[in-house]
N, C-alpha and C positions, 0 to 999 in steps of 0.2 A: 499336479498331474505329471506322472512320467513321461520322457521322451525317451527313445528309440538309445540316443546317445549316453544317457542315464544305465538304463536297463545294459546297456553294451559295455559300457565302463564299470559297471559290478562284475561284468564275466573275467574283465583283466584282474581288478581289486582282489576279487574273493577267487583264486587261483584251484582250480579242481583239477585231481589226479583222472589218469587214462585214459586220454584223450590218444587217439589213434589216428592221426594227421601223418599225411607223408611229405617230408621233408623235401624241397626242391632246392636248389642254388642256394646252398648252406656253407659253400668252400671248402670244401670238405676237398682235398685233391689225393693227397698218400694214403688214406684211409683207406678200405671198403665204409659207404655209408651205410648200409646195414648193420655190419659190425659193430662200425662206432654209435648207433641207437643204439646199442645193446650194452655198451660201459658204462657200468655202475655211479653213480655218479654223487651218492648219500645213505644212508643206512641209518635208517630209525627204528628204533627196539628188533633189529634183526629185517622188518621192513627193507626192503630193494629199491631205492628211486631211481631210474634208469635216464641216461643222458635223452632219449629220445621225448620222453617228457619235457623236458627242459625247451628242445628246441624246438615243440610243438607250442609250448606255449611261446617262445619267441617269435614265432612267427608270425602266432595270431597278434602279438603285441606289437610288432611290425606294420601289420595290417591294417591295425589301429589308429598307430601314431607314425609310422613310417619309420624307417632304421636310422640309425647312428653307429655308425662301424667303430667310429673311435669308441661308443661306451659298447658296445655291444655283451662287454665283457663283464664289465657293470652290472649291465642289466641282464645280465646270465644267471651271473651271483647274489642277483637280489627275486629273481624266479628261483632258483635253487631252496634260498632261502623262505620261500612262502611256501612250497612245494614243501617242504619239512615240515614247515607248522600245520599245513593242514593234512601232513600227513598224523600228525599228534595228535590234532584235533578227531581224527577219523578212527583214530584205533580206542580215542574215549570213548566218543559215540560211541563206537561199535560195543565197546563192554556194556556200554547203561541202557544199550537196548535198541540205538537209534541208527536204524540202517535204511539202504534207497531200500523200495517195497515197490508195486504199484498202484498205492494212496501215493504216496509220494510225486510218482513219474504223472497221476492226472493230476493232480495239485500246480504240477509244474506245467502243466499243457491249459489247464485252465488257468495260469498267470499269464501265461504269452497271450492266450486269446485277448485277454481282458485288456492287457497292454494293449494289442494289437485294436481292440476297439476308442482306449482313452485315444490312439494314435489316430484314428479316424477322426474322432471327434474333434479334437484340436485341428485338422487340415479343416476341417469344413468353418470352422470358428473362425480360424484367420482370413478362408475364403469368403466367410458372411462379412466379417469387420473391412477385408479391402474392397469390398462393393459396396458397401456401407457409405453416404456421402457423408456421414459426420466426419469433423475432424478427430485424429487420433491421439490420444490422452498423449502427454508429454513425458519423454525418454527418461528414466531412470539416469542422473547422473553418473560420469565416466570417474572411476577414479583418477585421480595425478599424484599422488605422492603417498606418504604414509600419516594415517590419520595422527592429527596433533600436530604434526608437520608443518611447519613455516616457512614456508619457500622462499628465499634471496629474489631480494629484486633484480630482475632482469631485464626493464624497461617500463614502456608503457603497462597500463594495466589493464592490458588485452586478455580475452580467454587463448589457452596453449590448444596445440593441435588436438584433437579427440586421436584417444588411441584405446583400441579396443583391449582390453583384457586378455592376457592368456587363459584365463580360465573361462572363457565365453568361447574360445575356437574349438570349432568344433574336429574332432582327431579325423585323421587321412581315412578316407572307404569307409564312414560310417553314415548312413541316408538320416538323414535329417528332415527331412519334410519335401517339398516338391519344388524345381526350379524356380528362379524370381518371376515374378509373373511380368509380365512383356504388357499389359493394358490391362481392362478390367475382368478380374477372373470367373470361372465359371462357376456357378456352384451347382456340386453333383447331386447323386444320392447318395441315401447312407450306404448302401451296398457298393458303389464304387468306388468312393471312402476308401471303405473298409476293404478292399480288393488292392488298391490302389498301396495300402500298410501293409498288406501280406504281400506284394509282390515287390516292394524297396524290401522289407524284410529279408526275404528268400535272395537277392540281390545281395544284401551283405555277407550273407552268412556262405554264399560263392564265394564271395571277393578276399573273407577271411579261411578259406578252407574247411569250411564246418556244414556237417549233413545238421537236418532241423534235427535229427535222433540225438545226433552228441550234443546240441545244443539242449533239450528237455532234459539227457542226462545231468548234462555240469548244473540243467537248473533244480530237477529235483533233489542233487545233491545238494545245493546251496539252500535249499529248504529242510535238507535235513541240520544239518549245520547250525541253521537258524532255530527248529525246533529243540534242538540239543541247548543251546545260550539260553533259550528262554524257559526252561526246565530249570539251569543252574538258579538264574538272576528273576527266578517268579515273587520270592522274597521283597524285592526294590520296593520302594517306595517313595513318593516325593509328596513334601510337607506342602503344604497351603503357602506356610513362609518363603520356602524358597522360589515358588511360582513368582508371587508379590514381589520380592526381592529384583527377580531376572526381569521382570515388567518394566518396574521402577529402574534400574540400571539400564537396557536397552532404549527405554523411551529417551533417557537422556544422550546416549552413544549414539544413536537413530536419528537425532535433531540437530546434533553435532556434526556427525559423520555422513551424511547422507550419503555420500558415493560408495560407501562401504558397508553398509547395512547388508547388500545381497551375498557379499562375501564371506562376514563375519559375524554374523545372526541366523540361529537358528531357525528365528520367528519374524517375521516382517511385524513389527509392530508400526510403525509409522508406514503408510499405507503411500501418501505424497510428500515429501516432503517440499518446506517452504522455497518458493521460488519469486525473485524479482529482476524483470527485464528494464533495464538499464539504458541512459546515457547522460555524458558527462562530459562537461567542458573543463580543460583542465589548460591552467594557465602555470607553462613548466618552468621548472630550475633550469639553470643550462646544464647541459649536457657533463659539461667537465665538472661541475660540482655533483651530480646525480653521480655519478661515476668514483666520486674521489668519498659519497656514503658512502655509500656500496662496498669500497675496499673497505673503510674501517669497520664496516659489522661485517664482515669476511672474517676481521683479527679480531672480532670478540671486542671490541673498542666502541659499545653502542652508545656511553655519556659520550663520548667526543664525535661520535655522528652525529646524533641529537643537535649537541649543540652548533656543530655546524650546521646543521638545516636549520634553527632556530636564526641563527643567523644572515643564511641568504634568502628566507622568506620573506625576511623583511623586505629587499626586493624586490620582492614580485607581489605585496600585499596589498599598492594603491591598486594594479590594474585589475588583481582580482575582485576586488571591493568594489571597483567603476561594473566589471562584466556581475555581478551579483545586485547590484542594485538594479542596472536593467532587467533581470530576472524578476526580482520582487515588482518590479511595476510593469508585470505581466508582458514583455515583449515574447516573441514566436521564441520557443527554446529550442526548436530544432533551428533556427536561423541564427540563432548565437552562438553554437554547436559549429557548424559551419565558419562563422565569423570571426569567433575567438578562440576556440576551440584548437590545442597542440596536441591532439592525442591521432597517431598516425589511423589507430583502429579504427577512432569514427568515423574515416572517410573511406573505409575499405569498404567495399558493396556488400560483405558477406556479415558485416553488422550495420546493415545501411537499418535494422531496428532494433537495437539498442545489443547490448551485453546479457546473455540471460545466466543467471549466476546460483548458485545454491549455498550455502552454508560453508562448503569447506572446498568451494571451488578454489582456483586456484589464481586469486586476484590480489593487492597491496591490501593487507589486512586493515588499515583505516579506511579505505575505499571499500571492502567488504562488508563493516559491522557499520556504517552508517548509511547505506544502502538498506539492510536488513533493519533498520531504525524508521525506515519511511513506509507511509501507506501508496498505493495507487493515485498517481498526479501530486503528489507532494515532491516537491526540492530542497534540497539541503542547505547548511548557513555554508561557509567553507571549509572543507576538509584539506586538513593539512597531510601530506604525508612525504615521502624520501623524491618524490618527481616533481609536488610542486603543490598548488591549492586546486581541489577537483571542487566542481557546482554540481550536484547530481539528482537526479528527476528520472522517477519510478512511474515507469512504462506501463506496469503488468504487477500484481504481487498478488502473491499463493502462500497461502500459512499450511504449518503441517497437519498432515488427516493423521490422527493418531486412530488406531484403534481402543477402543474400550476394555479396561482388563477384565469384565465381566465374557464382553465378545471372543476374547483370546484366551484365556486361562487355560481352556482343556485345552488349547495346540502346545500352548507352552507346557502344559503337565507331561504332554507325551514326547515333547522333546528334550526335557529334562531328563523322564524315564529313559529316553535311549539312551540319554549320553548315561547315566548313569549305569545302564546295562553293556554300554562298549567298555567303559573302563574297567568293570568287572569282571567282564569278557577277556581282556588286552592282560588282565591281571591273573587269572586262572589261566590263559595260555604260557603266561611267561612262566608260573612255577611248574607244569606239567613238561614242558621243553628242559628246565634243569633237573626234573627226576628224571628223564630220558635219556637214553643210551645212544647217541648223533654221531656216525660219522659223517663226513662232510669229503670229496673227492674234487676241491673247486679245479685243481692241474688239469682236471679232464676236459673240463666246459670248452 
């Protein structure tokens, strides 16, 4: 289902010419700003691109994502730059036929409605679910590093702070759905809904400077646009093989990666991935040996880490083996935890129940894959690793929902199809840009 911020972020993406915005607090001081809208600013096959386009659309891109004075320049030069191609793009169309019409402009007025209805529908969804008393299915893991990635030990084997994604923020002035809800929310009708999406709509499109008319414009142009690519690239096709292929490689990347699936997959193939909620008694190295690993797999020195921790484990092996054997003869393991227990995390309220972990969380990788080795109420023998021997006892465990490649195929055949119609797309633009006759005026911007 589209969001509002989706559909908004295609209007920056896919940059459309003639847009008639007037420019306000542009700095513009020795100039006339009139004037300066009217220098030239690119010339494609004799085409005029005029600087006031440019700063129409910086504005709204402004609006968007809010300014940056230092790149502003930048990001002039890289509107300039879209603003060319789809002027390239626009003088093909135009030759094979494919111009705005009025099919076009209700095409584009019947997208917005229909957005504007999925955009209904969704507020009232999350309004049923937060009145809803079930509990709420469990958060998509956060990413922390880069998949594959092994992160350096840096103490205990606590989870690191949640930090949300840049690509989850949502850009400056764009409505997104309706305030936090302050207790339990109300749920409407579909008609207030749906009133409720057309007036944050009409809200944004103030807030960026755009009447709905120039909005239906830039979208039936991006529908024309659209119908022109799919004219070239109607040809494409995609084999059985490679569906099977992408299935069979994402299910393995998806089971791996779990925090990175929503980023870097086209297709949600793993629907949950496996989760176990965690706690562990860890009986540690001192400090100044945890420390003095640490440097040598810093210098690439991981046989002479090794061997030093094989060395001070010994150690610390009778007491771990006295707190393990109490374990096996079933004493409370939340009281041994407590008891014997060195890990500063277990005693912090905010895992006063247990670690909850996923696959490529971000925990000491021996204390990660034998965690993931236990079922529900089972405990571990001892896990040795760089802090010390961890005893560990699975709280909670969730295996992965994969989907069925018979269930998924057609999503995956039609996101194959796109990608294979973008890059045909990206590739027929770039030889039509070097038959083109470009001048480029950036001194002006």
């Amino acid at each position: 289902m589209r969001t509002l911020y989706k559909i908004m972020k295609r209007l920056i993406s896919v940059i459309l010419i003639g847009s008639s915005l007037v420019l306000t607090g542009c700095g513009i001081i020795t100039l006339n700003e009139e004037k300066d809208r009217k220098l030239v600013v690119a010339e494609v096959n004799g085409e005029k691109i005029l600087k006031a386009a440019v700063l129409d659309e910086y504005k709204l891109y402004t609006a968007m994502y809010g300014e940056n004075k230092e790149k502003a320049k930048e990001i002039k030069k890289q509107i300039l730059e879209q603003l060319v191609n789809r002027a390239v793009i626009m003088q093909k169309a135009k030759a094979a036929g494919f111009e705005i019409n009025d099919e076009y402009r209700k095409k584009a007025e019947e997208e917005l409605e229909d957005y504007l209805k999925e955009e209904a529908e969704r507020r009232k969804d999350e309004d049923l679910e937060e009145a809803s008393p079930s509990p709420s299915p469990s958060p998509s893991p956060t990413p922390t590093g880069t998949p594959g990635e092994t992160a350096e030990p840096t103490g205990s084997p606590s989870p690191s702070p949640t930090v949300t994604p840049a690509e989850t923020a949502e850009p400056t002035g764009t409505p997104t759905g309706s305030p936090e809800p302050t207790g339990t929310p109300k749920v409407k009708t579909d008609e207030e809904y749906l009133e409720d999406a057309r007036k944050d709509f009409e809200a944004w499109l103030k807030r960026v400077g755009l009447s709905k008319e120039e909005y239906l414009e830039r979208l039936a142009e991006d529908l024309v646009v659209k119908a022109y690519f799919d004219e070239l690239t109607k040809d494409l096709k995609v084999e059985e093989k490679e569906i099977k292929e992408y299935y069979d490689d994402q299910v393995d990347f998806q089971t791996k990666y779990p925090s990175y699936r929503s980023y870097f997959s086209s297709v949600l193939i793993v629907k949950e991935p496996a989760m176990r909620r965690v706690k562990h008694i860890l009986i540690k190295l001192p400090d100044e040996v945890t420390d003095e690993i640490s440097d040598l797999r810093a210098d690439k020195k991981d046989e002479d880490a090794d061997k030093l921790r094989d060395e001070k484990l010994k150690d610390i092996k009778a007491k771990a083996e006295e707190v393990l054997a109490k374990v096996k003869a079933g004493e409370n393991f939340d009281v041994l935890v407590d008891k014997h227990g060195e890990d500063p995390g277990m005693k912090n309220d905010s895992y006063k129940d247990g670690y909850t972990m996923y696959r490529d969380s971000n925990f000491v990788k021996e204390f990660l894959d034998a965690a993931f080795e236990l079922k529900k109420d089972e405990t571990s023998e001892l896990v040795a690793s760089d802090y010390g021997y961890h005893i560990i006892k699975v709280y909670e465990a969730k295996e992965d929902v994969i989907e069925k490649y018979e269930d998924i195929k057609d999503e995956i055949h039609d996101a194959l199809l796109e990608e294979k119609k973008n890059k045909k797309s990206n590739e027929l633009l770039e030889e039509w840009v070097k038959a083109s006759k470009i001048k480029k005026y950036e001194s002006r911007l």
